[in-house]
NUTORDREN-397903 format. One record per residue (C-alpha): x, y, z; residue number from 1. Coordinates in steps of 0.2 Angstrom, whole numbers. Layout:
<nodes>
<node><c1>X</c1><c2>Y</c2><c3>Z</c3><resi>NUM</resi></node>
...
</nodes>
This chain:
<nodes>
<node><c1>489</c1><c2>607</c2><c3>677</c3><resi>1</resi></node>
<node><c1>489</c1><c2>605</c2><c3>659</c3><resi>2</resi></node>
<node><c1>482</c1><c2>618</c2><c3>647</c3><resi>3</resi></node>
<node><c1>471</c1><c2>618</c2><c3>631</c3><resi>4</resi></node>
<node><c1>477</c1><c2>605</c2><c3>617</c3><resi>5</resi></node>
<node><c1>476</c1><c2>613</c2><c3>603</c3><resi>6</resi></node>
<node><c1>480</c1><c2>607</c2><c3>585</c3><resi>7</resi></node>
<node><c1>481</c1><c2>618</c2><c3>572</c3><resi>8</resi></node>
<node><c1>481</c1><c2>615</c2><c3>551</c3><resi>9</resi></node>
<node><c1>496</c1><c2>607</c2><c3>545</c3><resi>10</resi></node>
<node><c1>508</c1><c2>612</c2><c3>558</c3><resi>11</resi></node>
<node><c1>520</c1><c2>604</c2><c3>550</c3><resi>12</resi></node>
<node><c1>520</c1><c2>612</c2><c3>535</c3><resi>13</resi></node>
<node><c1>540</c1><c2>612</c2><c3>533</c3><resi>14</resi></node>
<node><c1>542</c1><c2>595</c2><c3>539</c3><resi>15</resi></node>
<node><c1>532</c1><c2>586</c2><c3>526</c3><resi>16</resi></node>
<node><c1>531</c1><c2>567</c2><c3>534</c3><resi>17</resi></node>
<node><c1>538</c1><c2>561</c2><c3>517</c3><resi>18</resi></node>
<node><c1>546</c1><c2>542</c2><c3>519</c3><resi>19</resi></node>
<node><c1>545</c1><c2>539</c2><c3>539</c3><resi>20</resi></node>
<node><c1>527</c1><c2>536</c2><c3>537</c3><resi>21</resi></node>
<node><c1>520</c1><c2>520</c2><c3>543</c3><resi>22</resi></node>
<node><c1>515</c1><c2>510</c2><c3>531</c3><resi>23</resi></node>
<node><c1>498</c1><c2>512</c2><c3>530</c3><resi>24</resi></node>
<node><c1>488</c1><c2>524</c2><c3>520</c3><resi>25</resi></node>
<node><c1>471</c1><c2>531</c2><c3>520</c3><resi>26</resi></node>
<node><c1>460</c1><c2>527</c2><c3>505</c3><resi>27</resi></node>
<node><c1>444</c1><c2>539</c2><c3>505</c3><resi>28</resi></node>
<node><c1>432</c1><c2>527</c2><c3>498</c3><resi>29</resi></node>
<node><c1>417</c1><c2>539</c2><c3>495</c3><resi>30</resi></node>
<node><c1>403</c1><c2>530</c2><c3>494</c3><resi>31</resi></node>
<node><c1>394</c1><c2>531</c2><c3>510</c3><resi>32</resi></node>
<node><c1>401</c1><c2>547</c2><c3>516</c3><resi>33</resi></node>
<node><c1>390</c1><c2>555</c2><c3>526</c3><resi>34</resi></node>
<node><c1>400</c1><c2>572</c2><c3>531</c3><resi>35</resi></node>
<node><c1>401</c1><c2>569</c2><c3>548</c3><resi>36</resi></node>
<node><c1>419</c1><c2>577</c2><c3>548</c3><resi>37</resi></node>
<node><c1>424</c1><c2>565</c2><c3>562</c3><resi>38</resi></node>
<node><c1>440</c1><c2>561</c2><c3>548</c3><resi>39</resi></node>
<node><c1>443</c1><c2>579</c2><c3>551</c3><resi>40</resi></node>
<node><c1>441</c1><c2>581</c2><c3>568</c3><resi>41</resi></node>
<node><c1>452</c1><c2>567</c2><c3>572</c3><resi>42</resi></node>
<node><c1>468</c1><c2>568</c2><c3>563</c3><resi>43</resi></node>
<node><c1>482</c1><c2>574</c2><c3>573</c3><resi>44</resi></node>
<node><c1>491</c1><c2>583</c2><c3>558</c3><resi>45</resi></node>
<node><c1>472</c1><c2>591</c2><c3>550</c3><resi>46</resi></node>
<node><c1>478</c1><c2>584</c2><c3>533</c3><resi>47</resi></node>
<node><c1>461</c1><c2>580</c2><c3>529</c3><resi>48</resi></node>
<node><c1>452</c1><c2>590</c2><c3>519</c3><resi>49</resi></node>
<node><c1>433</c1><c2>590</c2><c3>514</c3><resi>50</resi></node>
<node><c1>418</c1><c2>602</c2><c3>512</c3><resi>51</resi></node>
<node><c1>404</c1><c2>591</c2><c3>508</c3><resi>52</resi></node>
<node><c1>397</c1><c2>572</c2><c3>507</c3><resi>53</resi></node>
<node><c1>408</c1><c2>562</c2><c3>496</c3><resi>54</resi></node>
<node><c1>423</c1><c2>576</c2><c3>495</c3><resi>55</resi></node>
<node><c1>434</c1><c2>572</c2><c3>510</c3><resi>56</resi></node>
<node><c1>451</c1><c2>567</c2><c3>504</c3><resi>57</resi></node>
<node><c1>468</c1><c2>566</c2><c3>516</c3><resi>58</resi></node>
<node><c1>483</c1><c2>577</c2><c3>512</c3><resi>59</resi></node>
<node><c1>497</c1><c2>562</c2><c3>509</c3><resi>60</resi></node>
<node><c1>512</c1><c2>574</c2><c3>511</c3><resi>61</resi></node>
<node><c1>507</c1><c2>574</c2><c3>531</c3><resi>62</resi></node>
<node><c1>497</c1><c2>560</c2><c3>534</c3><resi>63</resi></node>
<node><c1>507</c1><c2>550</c2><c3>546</c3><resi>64</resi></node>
<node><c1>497</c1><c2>532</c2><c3>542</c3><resi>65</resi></node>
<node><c1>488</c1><c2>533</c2><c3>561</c3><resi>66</resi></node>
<node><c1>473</c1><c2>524</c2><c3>556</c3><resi>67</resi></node>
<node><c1>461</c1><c2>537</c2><c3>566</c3><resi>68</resi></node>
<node><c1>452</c1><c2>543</c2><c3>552</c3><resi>69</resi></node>
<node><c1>447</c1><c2>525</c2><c3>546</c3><resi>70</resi></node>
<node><c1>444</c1><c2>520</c2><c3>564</c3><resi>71</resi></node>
<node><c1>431</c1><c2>535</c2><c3>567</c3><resi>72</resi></node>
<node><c1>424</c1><c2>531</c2><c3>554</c3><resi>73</resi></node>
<node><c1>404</c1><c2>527</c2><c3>557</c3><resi>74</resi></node>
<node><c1>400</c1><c2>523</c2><c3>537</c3><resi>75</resi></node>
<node><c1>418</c1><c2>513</c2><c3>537</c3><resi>76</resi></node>
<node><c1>418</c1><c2>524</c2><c3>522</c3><resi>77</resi></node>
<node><c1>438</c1><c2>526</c2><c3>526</c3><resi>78</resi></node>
<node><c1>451</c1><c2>511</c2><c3>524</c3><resi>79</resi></node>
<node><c1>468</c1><c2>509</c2><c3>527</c3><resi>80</resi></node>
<node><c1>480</c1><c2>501</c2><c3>513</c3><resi>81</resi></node>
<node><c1>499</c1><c2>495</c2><c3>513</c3><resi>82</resi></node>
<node><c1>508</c1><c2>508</c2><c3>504</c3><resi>83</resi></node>
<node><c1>523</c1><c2>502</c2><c3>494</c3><resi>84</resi></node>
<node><c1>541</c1><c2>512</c2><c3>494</c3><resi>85</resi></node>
<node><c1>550</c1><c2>515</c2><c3>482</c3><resi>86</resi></node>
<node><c1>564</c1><c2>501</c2><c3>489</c3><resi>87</resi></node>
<node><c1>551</c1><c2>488</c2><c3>493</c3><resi>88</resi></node>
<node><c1>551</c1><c2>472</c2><c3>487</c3><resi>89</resi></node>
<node><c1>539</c1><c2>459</c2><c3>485</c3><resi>90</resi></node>
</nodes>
């Protein structure tokens, strides 16, 4: 019926996800990172990057502000923050 899924690195690399991102953001705290790569495996635009414990970091040009990564999380090493634009007031 339906065939493989199948995500592949930043398919889109042309369409960077620029202001029509939710307003969340991921912030990669980095201090109980234990490499699991379940951030990685997750995101649906595989903007996160990482090769080792404490080193995984997101790609902000095409992370969409899902929340998956922070939500996988096991350490909760990963929270998601209110990003300000440039026309927000507070």
């Amino acid at each position: 019926m339906f065939g493989p899924l199948v995500v592949k690195p930043i398919k889109s690399k042309g369409d960077k996800t620029g202001a029509w991102r939710i307003k969340l953001r991921p912030k990669y705290l980095q201090k109980d990172c234990i490499a699991c790569k379940m951030c990685v495996l997750i995101c649906p635009e595989a903007c996160v990057r990482g090769k080792e414990k404490n080193t995984y970091n997101c790609d902000y040009n095409y992370c969409k502000g899902c929340g998956l990564c922070a939500a996988v999380c096991p350490k909760k090493d990963i929270l998601m923050f209110e990003e300000e634009f440039a026309g927000d007031k507070k």
